[in-house]
C-alpha positions as CSV (number, residue, x, y, z in Angstrom):
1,X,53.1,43.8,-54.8
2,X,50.4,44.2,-57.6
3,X,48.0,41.7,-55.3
4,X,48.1,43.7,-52.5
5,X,44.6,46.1,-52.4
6,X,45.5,47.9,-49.9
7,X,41.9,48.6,-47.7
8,X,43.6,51.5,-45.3
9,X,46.5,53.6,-45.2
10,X,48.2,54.9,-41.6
11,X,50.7,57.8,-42.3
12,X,53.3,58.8,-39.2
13,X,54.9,61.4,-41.4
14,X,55.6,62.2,-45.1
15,X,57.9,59.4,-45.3
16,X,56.6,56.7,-42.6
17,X,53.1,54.6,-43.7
18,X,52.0,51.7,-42.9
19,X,49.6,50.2,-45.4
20,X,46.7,47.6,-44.4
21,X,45.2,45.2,-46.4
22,X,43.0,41.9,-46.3
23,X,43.6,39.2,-44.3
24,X,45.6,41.4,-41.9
25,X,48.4,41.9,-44.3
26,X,50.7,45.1,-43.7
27,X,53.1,46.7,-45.4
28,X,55.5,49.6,-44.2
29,X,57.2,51.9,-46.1
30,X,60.0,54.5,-44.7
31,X,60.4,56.5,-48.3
32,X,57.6,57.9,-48.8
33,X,55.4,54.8,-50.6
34,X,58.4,54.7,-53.4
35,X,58.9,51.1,-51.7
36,X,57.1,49.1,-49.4
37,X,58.2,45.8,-47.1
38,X,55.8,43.2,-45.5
39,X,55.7,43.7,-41.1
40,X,54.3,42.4,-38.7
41,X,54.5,38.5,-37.0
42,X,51.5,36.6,-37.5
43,X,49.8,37.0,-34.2
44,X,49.5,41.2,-35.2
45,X,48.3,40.0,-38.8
46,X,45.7,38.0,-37.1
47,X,44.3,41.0,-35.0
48,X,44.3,43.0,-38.0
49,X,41.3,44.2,-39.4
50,X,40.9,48.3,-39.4
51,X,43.2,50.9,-37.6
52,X,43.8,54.0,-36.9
53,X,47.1,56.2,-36.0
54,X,47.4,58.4,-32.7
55,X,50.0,60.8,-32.6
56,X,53.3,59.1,-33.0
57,X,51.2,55.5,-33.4
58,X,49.2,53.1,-35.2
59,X,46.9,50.3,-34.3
60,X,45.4,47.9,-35.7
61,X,42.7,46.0,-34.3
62,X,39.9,43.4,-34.6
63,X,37.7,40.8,-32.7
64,X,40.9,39.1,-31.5
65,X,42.6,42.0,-29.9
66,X,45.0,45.1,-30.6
67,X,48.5,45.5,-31.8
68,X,50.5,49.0,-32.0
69,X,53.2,50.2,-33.3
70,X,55.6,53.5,-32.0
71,X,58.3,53.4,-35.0
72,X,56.3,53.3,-38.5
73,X,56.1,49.4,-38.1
74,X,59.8,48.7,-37.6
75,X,57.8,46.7,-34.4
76,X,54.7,45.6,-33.1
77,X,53.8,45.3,-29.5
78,X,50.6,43.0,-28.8
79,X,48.0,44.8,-26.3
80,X,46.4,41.8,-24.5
81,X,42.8,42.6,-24.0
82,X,40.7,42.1,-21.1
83,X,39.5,38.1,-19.9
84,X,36.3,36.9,-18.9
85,X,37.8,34.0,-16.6
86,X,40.8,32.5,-19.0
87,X,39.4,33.9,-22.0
88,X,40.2,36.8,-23.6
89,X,36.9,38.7,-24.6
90,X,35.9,39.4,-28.4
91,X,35.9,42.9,-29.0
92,X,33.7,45.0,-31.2
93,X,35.1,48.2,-30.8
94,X,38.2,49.6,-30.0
95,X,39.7,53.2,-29.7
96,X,43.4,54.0,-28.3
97,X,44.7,57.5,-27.4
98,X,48.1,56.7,-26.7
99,X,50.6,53.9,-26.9
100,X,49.5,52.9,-23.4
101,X,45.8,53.9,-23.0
102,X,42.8,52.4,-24.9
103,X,38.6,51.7,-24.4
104,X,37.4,48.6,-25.7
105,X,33.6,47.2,-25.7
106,X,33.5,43.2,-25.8
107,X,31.4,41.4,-27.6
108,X,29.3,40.8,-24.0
109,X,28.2,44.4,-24.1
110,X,30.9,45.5,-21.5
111,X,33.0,48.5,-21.5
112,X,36.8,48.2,-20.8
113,X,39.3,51.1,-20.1
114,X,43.4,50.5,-19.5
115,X,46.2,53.4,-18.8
116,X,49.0,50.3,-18.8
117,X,49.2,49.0,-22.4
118,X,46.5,45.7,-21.7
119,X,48.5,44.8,-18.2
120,X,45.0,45.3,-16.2
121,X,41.7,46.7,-17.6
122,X,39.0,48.0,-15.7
123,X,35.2,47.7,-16.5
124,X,33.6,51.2,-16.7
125,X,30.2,50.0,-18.2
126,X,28.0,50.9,-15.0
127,X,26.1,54.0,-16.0
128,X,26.3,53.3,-19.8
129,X,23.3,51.0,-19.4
130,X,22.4,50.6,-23.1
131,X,24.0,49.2,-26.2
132,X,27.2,51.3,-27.5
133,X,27.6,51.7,-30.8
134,X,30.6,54.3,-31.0
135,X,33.6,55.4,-28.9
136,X,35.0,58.9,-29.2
137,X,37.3,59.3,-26.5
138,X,40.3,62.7,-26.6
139,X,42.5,60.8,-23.5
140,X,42.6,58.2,-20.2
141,X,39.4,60.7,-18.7
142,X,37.4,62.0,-20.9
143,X,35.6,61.3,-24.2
144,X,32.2,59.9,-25.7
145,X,29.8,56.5,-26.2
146,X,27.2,57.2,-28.7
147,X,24.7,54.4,-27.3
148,X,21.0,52.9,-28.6
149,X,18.9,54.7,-26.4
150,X,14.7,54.3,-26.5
151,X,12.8,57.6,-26.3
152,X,10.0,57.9,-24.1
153,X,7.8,57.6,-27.4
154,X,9.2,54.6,-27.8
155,X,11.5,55.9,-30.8
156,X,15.1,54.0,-30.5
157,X,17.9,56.5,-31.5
158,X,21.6,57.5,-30.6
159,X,21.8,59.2,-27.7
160,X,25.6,60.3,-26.2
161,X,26.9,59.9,-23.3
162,X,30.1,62.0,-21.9
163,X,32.5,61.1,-18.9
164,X,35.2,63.1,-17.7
165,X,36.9,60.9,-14.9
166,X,37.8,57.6,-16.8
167,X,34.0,56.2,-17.0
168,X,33.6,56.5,-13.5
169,X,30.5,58.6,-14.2
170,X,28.6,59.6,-16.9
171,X,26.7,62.4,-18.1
172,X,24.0,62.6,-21.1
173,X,24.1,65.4,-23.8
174,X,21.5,66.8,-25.5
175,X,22.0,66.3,-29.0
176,X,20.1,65.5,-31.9
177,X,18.3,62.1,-32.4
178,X,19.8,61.2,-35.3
179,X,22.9,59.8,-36.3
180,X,25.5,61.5,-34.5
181,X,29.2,61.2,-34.9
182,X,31.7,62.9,-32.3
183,X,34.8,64.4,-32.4
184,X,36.8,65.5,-28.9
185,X,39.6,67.5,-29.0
186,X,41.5,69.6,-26.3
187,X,38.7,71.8,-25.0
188,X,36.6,72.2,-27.8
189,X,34.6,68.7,-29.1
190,X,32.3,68.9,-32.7
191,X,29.2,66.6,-32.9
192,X,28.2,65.8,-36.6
193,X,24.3,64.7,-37.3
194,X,22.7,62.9,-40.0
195,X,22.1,66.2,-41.8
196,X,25.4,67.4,-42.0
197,X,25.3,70.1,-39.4
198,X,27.8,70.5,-36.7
């Protein structure tokens, strides 16, 4: 397809990619890139704006929700996000760890966890208490919000929060006060700041 410019590529194995481009178009491939074929129903194209892959998945994800896949594309499964009344909620960011866990914060400032694929959600915002501007999350308990926090001399910065039991509690880390970007792993989690240092 020479109009497809592809904007992100999510690779399963050396064979297995799924390619994402504008307007929530995707394309799989199962040889490698030698061929690609157009997937996913309109309702996943929709949702589609960025991605990323986890283990044996990739999601995509926008405003309108999140939509993963467990077989290279082959199919989509919708992950129905969490509803303020009958509405679903906008979301501005979204981070999955699995095929059935993911942390979402809606477009009204409110942080969202669920272990069960988007059957029930549960708000984890209380303790946040500022703006969140990144998610860096390792499983269902534990991970990172990098937040817009104010100083006492009145300098706004990122300031991180970590949680260990789901978002039922948080705890502050002293970092630097500039940009920071987190990586959690399995024991061991890397903090990168403005400067470049780790």
């Amino acid at each position: 397809d020479t109009d497809f410019k592809a904007r992100d590529v999510f690779a399963l194995s050396p064979t297995r990619l799924v390619v994402l481009g504008p307007g929530g178009r995707l394309l799989r491939s199962t040889d490698g890139g030698i061929t690609f074929r157009a997937t996913g129903t309109a309702a996943v194209r929709s949702l589609a704006t960025r991605g990323h892959s986890i283990g044996g998945a990739i999601v995509v994800s926008g405003p309108r929700g999140i939509a993963l896949t467990t077989n290279a594309g082959a199919t989509w499964r919708v992950v129905p996000g969490p509803r303020s009344g009958r509405s679903r909620l906008r979301l501005e960011l979204e981070q999955c760890t699995s095929a059935t866990v993911c942390w979402v914060v809606t477009a009204n400032r409110r942080l969202y966890r669920t272990v069960n694929a988007g059957r029930s959600w549960t708000d984890v915002t209380a303790g946040v208490g500022f703006r969140i501007q990144r998610l860096a999350f390792a499983d269902r308990r534990s991970g990172y919000v990098v937040v817009r926090a104010t100083f006492p001399a009145g300098i706004g910065a990122p300031a991180v929060l970590y949680t260990s039991d789901g978002g039922a509690t948080w705890t502050p880390q002293l970092l630097d006060r500039q940009r920071v970007t987190i990586a959690p792993s399995a024991g061991i989690d890397y903090a990168l700041d403005l400067f470049g240092d780790v």
